[in-house]
Structures are given as structure tokens and as C-alpha cells.
C-alpha positions in Angstrom: 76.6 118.8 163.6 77.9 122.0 161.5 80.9 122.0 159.5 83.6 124.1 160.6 86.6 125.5 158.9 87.3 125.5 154.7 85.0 127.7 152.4 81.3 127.5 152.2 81.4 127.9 148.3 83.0 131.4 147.8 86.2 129.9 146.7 85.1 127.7 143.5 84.0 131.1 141.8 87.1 133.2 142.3 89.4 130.2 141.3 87.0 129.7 137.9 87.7 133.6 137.5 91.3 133.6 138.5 91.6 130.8 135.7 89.8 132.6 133.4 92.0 135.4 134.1 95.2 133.7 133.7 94.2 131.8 130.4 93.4 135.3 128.9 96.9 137.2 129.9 98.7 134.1 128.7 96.7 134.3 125.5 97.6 137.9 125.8 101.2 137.0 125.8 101.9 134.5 122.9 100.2 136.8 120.7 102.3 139.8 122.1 105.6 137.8 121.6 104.3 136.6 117.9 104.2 140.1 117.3 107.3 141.5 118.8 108.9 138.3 116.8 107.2 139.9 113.9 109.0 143.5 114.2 112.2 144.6 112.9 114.3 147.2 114.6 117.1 149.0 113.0 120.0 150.6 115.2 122.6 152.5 114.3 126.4 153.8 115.7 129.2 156.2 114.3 126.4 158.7 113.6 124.3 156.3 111.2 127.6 154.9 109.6 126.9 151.2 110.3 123.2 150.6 110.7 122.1 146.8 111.9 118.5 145.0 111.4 117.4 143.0 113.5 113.8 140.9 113.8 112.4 140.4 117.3 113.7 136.9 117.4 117.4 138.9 117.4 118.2 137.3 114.3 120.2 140.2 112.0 118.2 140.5 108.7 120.4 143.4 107.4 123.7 145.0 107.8 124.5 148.4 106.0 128.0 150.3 106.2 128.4 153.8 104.6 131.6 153.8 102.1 133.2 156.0 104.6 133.3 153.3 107.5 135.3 150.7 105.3 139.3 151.3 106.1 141.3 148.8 105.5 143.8 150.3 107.8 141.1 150.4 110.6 139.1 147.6 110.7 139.5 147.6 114.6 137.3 150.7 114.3 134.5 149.0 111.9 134.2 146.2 113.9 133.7 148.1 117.1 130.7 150.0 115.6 128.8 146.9 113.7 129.1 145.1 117.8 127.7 148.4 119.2 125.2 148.9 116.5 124.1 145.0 117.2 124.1 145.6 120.9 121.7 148.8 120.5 119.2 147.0 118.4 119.2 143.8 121.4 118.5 146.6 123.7 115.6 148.2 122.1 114.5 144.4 121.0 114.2 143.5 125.1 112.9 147.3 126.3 110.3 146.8 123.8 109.4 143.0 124.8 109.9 144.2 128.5 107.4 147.6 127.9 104.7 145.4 126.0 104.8 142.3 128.5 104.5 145.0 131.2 101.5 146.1 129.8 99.5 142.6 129.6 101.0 141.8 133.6 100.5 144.9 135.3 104.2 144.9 135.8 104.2 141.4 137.6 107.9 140.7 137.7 108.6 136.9 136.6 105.7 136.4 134.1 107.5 138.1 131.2 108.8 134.7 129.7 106.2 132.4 131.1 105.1 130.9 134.4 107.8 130.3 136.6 105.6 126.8 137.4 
């Protein structure tokens, strides 16, 4: 009597290549996100007045203020520029991670920050 139904040995091969194929974009990915980790990224606001440095990791390695920017009588203003300056750099930090991920997924949402399994 024949078998019926299931797969008559087609399926072992794709799944070994699917594998394959998975092990090398996650490869792909840790050593994307050890380099982005790696980078710095400067931003700047108030026309390069406060400038902030920050590693891929968002951790601040360097804040510099032009003499200009310090007034005592408006530190309201100072502090607004250093959060803004901050917030730039995050931005370019996650378009950057988000552009390079893109590039080893084919743009599959959901595998940016690892398998959702």
C-alpha cells in the first residue's frame, strides 16, 4: 500500500537551507549591532551651540557648549538645546540601527531586535 499525504523528501532540504539561512542573518545581525554599538554620533542644536556624543549603545560620551550658550539668566534656554541635541543623536542612533538591520532582513519587520520566538 502507498503512502499518502506529508512530503516525499523535499522538505528536509529546504528546512537544512532555511536554517542555514537564518543562522547566517542572525550572525549577520550580532555583528551589525557590535558595530553600530561601536559608532559614535555627534548631534548638534542652536546652530552647533551645544553639540552631544553619543556611542551606539546611547550612552553620552561627550557634551560640548560654545561660551555663548552659558547664561546664567537663561538656563531654561541651555537646557532645552542639550535635551534636543540628545534627542537628535537617539534619532540618528535608531535610523542608523533601523537602515543597517534593514539591510541584513530584507526589510522583514520584527527581526530588527531578535526573533520574536
Amino acid at each position: 500500500m502507498a503512502k499518502r499525504g506529508g512530503f516525499q523528501g523535499g522538505m528536509p532540504g529546504n528546512m537544512n537551507n532555511l536554517m542555514k539561512q537564518a543562522q547566517k542573518m542572525q550572525k549577520q545581525m550580532e555583528e551589525t549591532t557590535k558595530a553600530l554599538e561601536e559608532k559614535e554620533i555627534t548631534a548638534s542644536a542652536g546652530g552647533g551651540a551645544v553639540q552631544v556624543t553619543m556611542t551606539g549603545k546611547k550612552e553620552i560620551t561627550k557634551v560640548k557648549l560654545s561660551e555663548e550658550v552659558v547664561d546664567p539668566d537663561d538656563i531654561e534656554m541651555l537646557e532645552d538645546l542639550i535635551m534636543a541635541a540628545t534627542n537628535e543623536a537617539i534619532r540618528q542612533i535608531e535610523e542608523l540601527s533601523s537602515s543597517s538591520m534593514a539591510k541584513i532582513t530584507g526589510g522583514l519587520g520584527g527581526l530588527g531586535g531578535g526573533f520574536p520566538f
